[in-house]
VMD Tcl script that builds the backbone (N, CA, C; Angstrom):
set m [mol new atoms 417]
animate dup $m
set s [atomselect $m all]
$s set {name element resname resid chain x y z} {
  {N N UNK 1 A -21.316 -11.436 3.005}
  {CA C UNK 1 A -20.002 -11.653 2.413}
  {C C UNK 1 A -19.018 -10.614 2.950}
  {N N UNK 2 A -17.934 -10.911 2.915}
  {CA C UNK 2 A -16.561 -10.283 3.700}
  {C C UNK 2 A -16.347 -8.913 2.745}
  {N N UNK 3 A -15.971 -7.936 2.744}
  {CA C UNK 3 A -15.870 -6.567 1.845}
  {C C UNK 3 A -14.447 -6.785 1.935}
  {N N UNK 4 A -13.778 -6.560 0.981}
  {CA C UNK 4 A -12.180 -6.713 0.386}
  {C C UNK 4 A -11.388 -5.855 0.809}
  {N N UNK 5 A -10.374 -5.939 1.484}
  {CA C UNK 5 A -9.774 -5.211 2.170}
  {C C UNK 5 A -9.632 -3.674 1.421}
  {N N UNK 6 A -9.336 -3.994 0.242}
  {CA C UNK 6 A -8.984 -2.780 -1.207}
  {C C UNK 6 A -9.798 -2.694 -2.025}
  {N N UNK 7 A -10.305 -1.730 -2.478}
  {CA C UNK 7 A -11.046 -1.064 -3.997}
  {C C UNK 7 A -10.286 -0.852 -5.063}
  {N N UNK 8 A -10.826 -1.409 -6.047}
  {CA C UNK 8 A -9.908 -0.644 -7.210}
  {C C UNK 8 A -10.731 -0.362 -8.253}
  {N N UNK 9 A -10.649 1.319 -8.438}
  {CA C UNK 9 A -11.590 2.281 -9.356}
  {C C UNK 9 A -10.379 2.760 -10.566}
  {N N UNK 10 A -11.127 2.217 -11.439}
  {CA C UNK 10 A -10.554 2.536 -12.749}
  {C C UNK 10 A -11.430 3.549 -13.531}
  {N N UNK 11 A -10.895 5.422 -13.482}
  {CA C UNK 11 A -11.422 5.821 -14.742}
  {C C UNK 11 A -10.887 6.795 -15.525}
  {N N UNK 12 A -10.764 6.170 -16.618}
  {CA C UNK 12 A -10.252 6.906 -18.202}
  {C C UNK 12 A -9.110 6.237 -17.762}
  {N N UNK 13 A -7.748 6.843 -17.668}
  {CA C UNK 13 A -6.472 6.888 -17.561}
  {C C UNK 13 A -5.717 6.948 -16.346}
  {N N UNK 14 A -6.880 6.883 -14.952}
  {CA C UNK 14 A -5.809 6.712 -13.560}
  {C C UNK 14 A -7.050 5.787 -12.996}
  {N N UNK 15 A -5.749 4.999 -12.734}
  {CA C UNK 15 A -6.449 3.998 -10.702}
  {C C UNK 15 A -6.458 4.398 -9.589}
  {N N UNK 16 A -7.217 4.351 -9.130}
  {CA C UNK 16 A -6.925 4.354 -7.688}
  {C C UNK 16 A -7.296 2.856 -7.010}
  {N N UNK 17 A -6.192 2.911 -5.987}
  {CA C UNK 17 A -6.135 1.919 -4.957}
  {C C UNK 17 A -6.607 2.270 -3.777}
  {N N UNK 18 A -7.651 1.969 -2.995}
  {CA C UNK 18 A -8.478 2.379 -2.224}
  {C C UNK 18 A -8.436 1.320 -0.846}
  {N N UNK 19 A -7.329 1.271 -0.060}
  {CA C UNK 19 A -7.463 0.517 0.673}
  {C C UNK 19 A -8.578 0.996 1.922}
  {N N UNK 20 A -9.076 -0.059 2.489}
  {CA C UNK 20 A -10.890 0.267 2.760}
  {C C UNK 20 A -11.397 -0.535 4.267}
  {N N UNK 21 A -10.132 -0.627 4.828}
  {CA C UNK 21 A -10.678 -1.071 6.249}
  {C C UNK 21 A -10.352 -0.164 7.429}
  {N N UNK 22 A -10.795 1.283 7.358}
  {CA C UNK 22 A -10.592 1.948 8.660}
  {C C UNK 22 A -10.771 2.063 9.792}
  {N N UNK 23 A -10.966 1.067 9.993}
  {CA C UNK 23 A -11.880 1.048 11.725}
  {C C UNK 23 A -10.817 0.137 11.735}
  {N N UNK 24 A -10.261 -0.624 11.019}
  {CA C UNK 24 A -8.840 -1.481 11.829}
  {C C UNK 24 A -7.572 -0.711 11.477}
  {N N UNK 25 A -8.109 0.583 11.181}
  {CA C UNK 25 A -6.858 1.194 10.677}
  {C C UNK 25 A -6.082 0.880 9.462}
  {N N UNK 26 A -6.648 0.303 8.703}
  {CA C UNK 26 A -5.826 -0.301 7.047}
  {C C UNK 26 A -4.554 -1.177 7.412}
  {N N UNK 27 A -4.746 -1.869 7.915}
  {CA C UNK 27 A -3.552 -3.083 8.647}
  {C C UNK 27 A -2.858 -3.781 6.982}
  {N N UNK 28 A -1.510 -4.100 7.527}
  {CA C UNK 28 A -1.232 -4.724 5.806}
  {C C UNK 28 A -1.519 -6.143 6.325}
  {N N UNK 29 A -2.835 -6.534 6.483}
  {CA C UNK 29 A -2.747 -8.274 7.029}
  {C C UNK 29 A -2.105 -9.200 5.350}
  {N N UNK 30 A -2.328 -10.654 5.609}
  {CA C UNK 30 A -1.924 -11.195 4.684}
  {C C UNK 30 A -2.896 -10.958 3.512}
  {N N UNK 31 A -4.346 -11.109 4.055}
  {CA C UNK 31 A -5.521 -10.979 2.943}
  {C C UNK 31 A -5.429 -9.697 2.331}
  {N N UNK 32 A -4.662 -8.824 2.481}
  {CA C UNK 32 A -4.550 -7.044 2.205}
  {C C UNK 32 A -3.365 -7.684 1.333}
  {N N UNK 33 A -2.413 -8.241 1.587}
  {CA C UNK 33 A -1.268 -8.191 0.571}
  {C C UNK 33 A -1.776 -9.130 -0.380}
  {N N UNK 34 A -2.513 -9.759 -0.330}
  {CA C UNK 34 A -3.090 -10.647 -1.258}
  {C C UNK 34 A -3.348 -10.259 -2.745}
  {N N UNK 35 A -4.297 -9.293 -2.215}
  {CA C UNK 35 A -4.833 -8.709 -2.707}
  {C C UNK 35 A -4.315 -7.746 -3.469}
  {N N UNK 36 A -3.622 -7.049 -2.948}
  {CA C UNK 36 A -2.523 -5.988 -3.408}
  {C C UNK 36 A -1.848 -6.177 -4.441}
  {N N UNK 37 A -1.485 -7.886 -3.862}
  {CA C UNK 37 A -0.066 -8.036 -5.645}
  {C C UNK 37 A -1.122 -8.487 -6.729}
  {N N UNK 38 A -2.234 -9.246 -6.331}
  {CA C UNK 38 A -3.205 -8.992 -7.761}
  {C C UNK 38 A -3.896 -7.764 -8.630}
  {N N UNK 39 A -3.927 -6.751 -7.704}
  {CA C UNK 39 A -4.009 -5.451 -7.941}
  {C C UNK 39 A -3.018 -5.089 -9.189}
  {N N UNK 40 A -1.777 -4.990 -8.428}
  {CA C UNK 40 A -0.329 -4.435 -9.029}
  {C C UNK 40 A 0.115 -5.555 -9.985}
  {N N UNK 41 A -0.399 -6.349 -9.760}
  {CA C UNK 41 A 0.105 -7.327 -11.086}
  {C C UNK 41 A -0.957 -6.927 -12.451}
  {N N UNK 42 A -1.994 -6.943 -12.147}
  {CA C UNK 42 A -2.827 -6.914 -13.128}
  {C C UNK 42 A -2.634 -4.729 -14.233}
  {N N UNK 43 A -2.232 -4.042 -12.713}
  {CA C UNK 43 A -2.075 -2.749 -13.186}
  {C C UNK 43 A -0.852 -2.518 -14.106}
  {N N UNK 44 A 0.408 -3.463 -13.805}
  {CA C UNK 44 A 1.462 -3.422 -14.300}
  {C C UNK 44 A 1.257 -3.638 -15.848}
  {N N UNK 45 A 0.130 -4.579 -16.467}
  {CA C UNK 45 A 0.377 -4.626 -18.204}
  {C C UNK 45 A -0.716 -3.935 -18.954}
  {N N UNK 46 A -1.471 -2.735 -17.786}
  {CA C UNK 46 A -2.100 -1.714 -18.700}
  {C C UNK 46 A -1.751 -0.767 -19.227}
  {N N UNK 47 A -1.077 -1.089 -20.732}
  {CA C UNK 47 A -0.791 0.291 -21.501}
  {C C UNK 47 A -1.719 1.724 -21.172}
  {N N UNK 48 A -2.505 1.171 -21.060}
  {CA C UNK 48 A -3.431 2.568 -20.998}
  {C C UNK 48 A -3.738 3.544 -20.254}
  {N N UNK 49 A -3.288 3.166 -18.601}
  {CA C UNK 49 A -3.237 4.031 -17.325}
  {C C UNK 49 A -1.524 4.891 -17.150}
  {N N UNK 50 A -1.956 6.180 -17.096}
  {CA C UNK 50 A -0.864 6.773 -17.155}
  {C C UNK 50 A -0.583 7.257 -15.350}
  {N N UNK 51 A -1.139 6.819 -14.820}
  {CA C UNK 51 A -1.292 7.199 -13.070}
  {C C UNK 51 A -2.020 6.097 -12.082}
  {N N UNK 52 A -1.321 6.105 -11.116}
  {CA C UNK 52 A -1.987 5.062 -10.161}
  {C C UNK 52 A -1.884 5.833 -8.660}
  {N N UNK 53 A -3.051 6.323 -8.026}
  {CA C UNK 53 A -2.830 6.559 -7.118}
  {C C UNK 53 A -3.352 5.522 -5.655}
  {N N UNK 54 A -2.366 5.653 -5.191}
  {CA C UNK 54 A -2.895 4.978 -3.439}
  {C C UNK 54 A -3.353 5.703 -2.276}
  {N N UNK 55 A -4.432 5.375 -1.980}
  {CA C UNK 55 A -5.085 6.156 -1.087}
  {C C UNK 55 A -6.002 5.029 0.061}
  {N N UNK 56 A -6.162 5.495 1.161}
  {CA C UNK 56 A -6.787 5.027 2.595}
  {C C UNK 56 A -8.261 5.438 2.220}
  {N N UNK 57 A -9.153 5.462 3.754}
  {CA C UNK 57 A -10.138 5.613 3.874}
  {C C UNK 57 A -11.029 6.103 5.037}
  {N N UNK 58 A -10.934 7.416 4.902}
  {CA C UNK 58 A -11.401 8.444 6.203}
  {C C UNK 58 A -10.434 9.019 6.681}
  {N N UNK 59 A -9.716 8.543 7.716}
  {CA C UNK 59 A -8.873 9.296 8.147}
  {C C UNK 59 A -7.152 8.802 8.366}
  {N N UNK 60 A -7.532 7.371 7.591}
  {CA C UNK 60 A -6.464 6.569 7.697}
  {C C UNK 60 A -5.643 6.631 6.576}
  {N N UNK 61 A -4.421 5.733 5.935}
  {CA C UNK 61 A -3.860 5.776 5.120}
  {C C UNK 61 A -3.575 3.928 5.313}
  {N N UNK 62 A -2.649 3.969 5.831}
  {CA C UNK 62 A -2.191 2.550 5.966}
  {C C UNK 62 A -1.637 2.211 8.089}
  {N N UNK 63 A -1.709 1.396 8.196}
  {CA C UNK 63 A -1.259 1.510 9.427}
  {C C UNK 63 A 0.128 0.149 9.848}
  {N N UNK 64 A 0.715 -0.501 8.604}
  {CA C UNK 64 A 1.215 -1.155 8.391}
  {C C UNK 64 A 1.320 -2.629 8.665}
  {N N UNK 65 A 2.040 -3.526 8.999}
  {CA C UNK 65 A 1.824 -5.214 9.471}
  {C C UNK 65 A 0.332 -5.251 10.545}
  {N N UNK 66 A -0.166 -6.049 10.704}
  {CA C UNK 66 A -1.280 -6.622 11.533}
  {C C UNK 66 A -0.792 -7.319 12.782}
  {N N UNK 67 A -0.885 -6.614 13.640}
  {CA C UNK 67 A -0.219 -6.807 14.926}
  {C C UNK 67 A -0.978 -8.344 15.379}
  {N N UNK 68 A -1.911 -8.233 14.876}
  {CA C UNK 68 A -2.895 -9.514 15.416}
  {C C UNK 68 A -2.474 -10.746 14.444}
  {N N UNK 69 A -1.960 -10.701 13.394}
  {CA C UNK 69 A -1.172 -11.782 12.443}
  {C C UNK 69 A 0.142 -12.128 12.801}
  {N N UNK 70 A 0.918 -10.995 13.501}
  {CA C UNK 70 A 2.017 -11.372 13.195}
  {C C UNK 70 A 2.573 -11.970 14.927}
  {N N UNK 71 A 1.722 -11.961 16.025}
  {CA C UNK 71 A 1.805 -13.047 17.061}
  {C C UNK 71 A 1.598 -14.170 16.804}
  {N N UNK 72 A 1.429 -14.634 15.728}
  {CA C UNK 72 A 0.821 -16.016 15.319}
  {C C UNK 72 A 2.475 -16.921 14.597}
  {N N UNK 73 A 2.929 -15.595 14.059}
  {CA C UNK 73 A 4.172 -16.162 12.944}
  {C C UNK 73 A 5.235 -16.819 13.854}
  {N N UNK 74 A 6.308 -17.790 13.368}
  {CA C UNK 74 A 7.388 -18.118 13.727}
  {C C UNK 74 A 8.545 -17.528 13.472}
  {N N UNK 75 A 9.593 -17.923 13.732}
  {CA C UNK 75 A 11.153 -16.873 13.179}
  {C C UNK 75 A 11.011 -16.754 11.253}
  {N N UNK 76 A 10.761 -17.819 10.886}
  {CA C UNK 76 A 10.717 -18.057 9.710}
  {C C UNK 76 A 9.358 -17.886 8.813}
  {N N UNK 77 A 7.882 -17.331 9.455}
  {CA C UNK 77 A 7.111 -17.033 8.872}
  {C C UNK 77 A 7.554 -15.392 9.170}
  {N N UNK 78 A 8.134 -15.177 9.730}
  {CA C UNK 78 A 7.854 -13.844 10.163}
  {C C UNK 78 A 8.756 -13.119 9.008}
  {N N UNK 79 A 9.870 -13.516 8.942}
  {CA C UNK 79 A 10.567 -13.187 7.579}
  {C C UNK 79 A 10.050 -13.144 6.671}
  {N N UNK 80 A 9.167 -13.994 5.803}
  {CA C UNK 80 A 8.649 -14.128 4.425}
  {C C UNK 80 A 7.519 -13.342 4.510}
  {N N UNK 81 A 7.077 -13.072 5.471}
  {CA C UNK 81 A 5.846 -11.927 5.771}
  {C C UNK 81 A 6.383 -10.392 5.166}
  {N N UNK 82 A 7.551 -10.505 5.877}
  {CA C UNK 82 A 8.612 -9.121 6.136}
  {C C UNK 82 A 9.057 -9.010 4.518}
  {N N UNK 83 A 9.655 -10.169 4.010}
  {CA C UNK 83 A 10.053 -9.999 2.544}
  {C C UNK 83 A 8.989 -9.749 1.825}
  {N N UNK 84 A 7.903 -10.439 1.928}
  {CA C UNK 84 A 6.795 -10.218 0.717}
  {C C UNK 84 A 6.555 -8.415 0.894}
  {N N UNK 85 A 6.121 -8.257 1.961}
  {CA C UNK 85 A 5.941 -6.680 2.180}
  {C C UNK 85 A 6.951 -5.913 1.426}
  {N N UNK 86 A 8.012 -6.087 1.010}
  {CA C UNK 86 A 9.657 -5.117 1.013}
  {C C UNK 86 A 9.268 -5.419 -0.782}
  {N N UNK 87 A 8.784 -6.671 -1.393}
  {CA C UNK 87 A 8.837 -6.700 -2.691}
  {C C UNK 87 A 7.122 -6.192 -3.471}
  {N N UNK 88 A 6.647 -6.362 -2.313}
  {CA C UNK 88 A 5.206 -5.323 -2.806}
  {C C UNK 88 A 5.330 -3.964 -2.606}
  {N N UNK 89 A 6.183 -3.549 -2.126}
  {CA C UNK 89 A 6.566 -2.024 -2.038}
  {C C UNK 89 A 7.366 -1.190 -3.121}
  {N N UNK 90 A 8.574 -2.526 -3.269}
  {CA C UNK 90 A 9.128 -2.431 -4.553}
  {C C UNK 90 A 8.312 -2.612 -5.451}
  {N N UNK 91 A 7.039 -3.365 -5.913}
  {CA C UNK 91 A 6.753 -3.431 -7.035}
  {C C UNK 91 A 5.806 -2.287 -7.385}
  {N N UNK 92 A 5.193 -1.761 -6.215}
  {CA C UNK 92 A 4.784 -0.500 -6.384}
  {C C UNK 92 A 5.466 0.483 -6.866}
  {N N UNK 93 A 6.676 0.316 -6.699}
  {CA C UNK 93 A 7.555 1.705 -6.349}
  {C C UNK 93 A 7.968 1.326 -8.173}
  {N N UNK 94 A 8.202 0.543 -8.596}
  {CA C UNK 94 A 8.826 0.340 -10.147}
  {C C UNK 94 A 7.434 -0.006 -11.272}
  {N N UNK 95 A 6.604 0.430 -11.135}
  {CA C UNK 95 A 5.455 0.732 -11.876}
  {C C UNK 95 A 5.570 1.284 -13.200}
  {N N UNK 96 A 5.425 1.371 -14.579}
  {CA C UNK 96 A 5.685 1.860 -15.572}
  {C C UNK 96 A 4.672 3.471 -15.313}
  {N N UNK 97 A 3.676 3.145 -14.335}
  {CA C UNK 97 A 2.699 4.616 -14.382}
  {C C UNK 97 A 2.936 5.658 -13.598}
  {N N UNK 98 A 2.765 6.516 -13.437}
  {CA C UNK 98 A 3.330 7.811 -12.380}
  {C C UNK 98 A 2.486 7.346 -10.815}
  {N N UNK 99 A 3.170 7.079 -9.731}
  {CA C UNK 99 A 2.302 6.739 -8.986}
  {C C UNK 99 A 2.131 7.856 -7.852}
  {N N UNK 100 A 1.125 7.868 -6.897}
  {CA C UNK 100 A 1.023 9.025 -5.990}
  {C C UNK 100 A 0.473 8.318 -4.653}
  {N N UNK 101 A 1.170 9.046 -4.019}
  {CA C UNK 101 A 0.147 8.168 -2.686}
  {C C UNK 101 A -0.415 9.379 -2.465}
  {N N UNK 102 A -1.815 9.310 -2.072}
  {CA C UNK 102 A -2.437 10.285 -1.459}
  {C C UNK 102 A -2.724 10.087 -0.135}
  {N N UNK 103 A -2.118 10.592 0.938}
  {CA C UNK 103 A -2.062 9.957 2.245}
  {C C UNK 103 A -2.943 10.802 3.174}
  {N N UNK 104 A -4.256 10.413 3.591}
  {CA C UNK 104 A -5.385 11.068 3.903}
  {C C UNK 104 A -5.505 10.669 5.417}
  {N N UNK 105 A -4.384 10.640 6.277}
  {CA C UNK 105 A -4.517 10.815 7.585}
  {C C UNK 105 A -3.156 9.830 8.330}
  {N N UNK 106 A -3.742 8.659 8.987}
  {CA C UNK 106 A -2.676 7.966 10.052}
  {C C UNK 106 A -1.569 7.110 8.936}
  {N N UNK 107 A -0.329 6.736 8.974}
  {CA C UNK 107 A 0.302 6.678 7.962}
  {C C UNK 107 A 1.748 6.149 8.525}
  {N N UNK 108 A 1.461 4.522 9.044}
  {CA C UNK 108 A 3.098 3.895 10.106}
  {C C UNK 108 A 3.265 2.923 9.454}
  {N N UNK 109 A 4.300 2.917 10.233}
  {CA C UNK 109 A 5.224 1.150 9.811}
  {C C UNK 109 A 5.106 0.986 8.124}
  {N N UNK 110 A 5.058 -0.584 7.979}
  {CA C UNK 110 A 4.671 -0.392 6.405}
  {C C UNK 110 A 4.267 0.225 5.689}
  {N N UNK 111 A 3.392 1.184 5.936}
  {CA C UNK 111 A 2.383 2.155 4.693}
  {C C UNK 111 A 3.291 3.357 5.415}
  {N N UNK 112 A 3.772 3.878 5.840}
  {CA C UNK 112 A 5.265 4.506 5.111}
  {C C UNK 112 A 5.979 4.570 4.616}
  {N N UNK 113 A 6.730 2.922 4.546}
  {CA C UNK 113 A 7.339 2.535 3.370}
  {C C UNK 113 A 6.707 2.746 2.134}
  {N N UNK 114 A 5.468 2.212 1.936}
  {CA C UNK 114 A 4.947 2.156 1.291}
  {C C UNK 114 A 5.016 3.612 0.061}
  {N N UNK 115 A 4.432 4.569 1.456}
  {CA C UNK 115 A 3.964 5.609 0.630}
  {C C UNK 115 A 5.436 6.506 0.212}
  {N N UNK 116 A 6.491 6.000 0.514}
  {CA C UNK 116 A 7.933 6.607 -0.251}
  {C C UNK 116 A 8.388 5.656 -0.911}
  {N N UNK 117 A 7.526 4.489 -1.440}
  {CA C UNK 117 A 8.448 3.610 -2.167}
  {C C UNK 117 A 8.755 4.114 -3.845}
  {N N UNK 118 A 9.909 3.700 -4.310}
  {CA C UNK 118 A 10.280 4.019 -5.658}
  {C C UNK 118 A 10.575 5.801 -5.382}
  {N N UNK 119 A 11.691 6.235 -6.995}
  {CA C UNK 119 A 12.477 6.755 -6.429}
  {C C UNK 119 A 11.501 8.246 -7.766}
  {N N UNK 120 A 12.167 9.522 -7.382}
  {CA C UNK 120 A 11.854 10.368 -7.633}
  {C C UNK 120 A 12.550 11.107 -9.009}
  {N N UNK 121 A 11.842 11.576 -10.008}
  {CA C UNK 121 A 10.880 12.485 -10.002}
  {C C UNK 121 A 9.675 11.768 -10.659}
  {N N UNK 122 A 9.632 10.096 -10.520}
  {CA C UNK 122 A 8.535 9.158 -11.232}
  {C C UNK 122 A 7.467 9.177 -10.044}
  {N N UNK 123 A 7.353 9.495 -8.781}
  {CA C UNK 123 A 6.997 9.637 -7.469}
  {C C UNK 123 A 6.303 10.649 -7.238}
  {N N UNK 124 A 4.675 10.949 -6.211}
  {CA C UNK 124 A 4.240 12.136 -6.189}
  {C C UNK 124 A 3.920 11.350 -4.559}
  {N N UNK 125 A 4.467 12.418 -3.581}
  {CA C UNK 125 A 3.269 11.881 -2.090}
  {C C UNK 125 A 2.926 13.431 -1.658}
  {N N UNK 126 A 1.356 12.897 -1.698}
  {CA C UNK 126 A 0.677 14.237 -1.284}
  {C C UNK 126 A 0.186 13.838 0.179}
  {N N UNK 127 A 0.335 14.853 0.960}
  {CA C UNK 127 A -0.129 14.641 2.564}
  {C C UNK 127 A -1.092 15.518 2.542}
  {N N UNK 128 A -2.589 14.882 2.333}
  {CA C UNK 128 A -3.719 16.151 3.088}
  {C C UNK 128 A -4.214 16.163 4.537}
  {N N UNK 129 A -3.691 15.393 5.504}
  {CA C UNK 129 A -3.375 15.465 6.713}
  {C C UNK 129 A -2.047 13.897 6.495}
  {N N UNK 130 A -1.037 14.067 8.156}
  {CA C UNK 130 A -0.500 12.890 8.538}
  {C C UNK 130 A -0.146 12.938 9.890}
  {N N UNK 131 A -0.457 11.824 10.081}
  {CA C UNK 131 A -0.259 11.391 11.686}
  {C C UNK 131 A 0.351 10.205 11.840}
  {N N UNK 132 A 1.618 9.729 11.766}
  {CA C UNK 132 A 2.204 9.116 12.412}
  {C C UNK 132 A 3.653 8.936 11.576}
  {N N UNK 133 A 4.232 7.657 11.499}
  {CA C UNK 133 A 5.725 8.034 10.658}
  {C C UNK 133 A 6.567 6.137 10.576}
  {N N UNK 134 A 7.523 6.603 10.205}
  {CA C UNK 134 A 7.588 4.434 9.882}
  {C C UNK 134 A 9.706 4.857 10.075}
  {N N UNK 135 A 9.820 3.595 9.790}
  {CA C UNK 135 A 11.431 2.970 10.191}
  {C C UNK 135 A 12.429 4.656 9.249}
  {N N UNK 136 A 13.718 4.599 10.234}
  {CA C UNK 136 A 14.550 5.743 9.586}
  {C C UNK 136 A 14.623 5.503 7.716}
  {N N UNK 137 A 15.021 4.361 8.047}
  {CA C UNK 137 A 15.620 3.798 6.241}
  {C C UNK 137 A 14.469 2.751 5.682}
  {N N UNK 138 A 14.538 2.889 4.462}
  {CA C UNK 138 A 13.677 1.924 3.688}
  {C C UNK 138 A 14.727 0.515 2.841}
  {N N UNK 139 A 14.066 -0.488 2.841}
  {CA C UNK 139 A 15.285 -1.333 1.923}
  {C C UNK 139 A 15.324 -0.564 0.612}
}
mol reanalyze $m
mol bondsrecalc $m
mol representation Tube
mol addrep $m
């Protein structure tokens, strides 16, 4: 059976989001965002978690869109790809829980956005190494 792009470890009072494919570098393919907004949907109506952190796996963090998905898209898939990404970032970023990215190595394109999404002092990004960097501005 296929191993899920993401983990999600729940204990006591924080999550972590464990995205878990490093050897492709944590790509945001479609099956990764899939996954993601069921994640964040389901995290969004737990009274009970006061923290959600996001974190990679080994030496990665996120490495953003899937270069190998997105030769496939048209003018018009390629957009709704692009939007879904911009409103899973936002929905990360507007979380009722304190969120943190813990960014544990390579860290472009999307999962930069990512890891500055939503605005500060509700925001924690910790860098215990980073290697790489994403677009000047975020939507």
């Amino acid at each position: 059976m296929n191993k899920p792009p993401i983990d999600l470890e729940i204990s006591r009072s924080i999550a972590v989001i464990r995205f878990c494919k490093p050897k492709e570098r944590n790509p945001l393919a479609k099956r990764t965002l899939d996954v993601f907004e069921e994640i964040l949907t389901g995290l969004k109506i737990k009274p009970d978690l006061n923290a959600i952190i996001v974190t990679g796996t080994d030496d990665v963090f996120l490495s953003g869109a899937d270069i190998r998905e997105l030769k496939n898209l048209d003018s018009q898939s390629a957009i709704e790809f692009s939007r879904r990404g911009q409103l899973l970032t936002n929905a990360l970023g507007t979380l009722p829980q304190l969120t943190i990215a813990a960014i544990n190595g390579y860290c472009m394109g999307g999962g930069y956005a990512l890891s500055a999404s939503g605005t500060f002092p509700d925001r924690v990004v910790v860098a215990a190494s980073f290697h790489g960097g994403g677009p000047a501005a975020f939507p």
